[in-house]
Kinemage of the C-alpha trace (Angstrom):
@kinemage 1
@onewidth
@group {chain A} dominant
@subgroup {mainchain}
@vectorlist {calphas} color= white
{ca unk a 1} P 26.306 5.014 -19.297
{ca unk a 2} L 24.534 6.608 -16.349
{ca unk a 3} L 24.878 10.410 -16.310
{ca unk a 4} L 25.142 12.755 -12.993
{ca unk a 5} L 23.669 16.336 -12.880
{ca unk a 6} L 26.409 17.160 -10.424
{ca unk a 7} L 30.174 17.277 -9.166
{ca unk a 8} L 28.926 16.548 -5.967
{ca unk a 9} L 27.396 13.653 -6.240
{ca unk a 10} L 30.334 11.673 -8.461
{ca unk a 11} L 32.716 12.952 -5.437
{ca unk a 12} L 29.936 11.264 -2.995
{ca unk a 13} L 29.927 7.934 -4.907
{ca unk a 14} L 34.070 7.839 -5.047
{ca unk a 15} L 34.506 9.303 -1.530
{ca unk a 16} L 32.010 6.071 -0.933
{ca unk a 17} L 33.924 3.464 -2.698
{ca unk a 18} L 37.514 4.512 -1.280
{ca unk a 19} L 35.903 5.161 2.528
{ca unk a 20} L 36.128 0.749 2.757
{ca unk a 21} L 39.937 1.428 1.924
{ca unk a 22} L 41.299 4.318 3.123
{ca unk a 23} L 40.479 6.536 5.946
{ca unk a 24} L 38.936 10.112 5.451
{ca unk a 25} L 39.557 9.677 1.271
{ca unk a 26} L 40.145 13.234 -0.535
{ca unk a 27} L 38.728 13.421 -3.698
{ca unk a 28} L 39.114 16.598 -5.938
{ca unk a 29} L 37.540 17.584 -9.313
{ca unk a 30} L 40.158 17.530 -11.877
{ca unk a 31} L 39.292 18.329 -15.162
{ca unk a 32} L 36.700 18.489 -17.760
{ca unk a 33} L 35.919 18.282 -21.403
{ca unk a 34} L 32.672 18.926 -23.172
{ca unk a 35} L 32.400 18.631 -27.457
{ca unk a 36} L 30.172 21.333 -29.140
{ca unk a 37} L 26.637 20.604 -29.015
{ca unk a 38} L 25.754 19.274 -26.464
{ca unk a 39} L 25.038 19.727 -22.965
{ca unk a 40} L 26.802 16.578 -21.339
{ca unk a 41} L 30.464 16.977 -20.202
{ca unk a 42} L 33.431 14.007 -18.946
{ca unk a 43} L 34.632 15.146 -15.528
{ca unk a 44} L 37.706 14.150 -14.224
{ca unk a 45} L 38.032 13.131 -10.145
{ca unk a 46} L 41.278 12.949 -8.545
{ca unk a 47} L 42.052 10.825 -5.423
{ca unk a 48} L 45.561 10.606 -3.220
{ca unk a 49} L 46.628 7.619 -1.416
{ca unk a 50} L 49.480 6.969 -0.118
{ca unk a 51} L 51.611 4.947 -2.703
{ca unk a 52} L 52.899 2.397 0.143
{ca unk a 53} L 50.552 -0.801 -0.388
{ca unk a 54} L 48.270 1.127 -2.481
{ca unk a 55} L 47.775 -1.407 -4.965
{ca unk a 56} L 45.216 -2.691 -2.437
{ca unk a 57} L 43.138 0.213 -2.802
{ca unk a 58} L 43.413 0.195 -6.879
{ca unk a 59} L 42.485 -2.924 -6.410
{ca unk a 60} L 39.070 -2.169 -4.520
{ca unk a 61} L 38.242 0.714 -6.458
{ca unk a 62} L 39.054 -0.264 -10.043
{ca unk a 63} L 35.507 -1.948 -10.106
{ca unk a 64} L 33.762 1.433 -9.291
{ca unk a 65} L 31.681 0.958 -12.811
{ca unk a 66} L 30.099 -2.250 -11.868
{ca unk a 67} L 28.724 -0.770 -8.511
{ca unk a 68} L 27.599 2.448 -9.902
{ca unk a 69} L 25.427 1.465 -13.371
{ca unk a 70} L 29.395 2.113 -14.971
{ca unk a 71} L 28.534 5.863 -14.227
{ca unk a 72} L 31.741 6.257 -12.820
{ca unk a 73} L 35.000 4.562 -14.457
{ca unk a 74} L 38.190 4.265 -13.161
{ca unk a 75} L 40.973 5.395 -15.212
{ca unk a 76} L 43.990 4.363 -14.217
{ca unk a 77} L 46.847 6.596 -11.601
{ca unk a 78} L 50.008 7.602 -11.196
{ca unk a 79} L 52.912 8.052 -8.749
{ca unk a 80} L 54.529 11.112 -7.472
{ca unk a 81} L 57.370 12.172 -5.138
{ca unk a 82} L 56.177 14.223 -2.302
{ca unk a 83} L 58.252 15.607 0.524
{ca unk a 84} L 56.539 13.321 2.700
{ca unk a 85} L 57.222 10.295 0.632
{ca unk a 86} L 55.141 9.496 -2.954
{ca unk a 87} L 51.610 9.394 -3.361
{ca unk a 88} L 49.727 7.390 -5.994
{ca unk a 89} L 46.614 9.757 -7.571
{ca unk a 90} L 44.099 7.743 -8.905
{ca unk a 91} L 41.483 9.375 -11.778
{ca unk a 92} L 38.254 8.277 -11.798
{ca unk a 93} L 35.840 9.194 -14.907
{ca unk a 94} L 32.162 10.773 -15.052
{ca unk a 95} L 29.515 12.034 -17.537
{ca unk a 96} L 28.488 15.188 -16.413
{ca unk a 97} L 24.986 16.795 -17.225
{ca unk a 98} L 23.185 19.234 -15.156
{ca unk a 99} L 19.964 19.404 -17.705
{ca unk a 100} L 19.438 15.646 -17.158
{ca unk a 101} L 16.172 14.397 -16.495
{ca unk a 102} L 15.862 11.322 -13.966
């Protein structure tokens, strides 16, 4: 699996994939998790769409892996009420490791 040295540049390659989708995609770090030993850590992104017709947009981004070397995975969403009506956040997966040599 392809590794990143930086947040920045996963964001890039989402904001990239959800830009033929959605207009002006948000895209958030989320979360991360490292083990002990090692230098290499799974970030969590986090995108918002609206959850009207947004199955559209799963579907366009759910093959992010195939178009990035599977650096970056999608991982599934979920649905939340909002007070302007519910939004579907969609999680997106990267390896994460600022030592890495290209």
């Amino acid at each position: 699996m392809m590794v990143y040295a930086s947040e920045a540049e996963v964001k890039a390659e989402i904001v990239s994939a959800l830009s033929l989708h959605v207009a002006n995609p948000v895209v958030i770090f989320f979360k991360d998790e490292q083990g002990g030993m090692t230098l290499e850590r799974t970030a969590v992104f986090r995108a918002a769409v609206a959850a009207d017709e947004s199955e559209a947009v799963v579907n366009g981004v759910c093959d992010i892996g195939t178009d990035t070397d599977r650096g970056i995975v999608y991982r599934g969403s979920q649905v939340e009420p909002t007070e302007a009506g519910e939004v579907r956040y969609l999680f997106f997966e990267a390896k994460i490791n600022p030592f890495e040599e290209r």
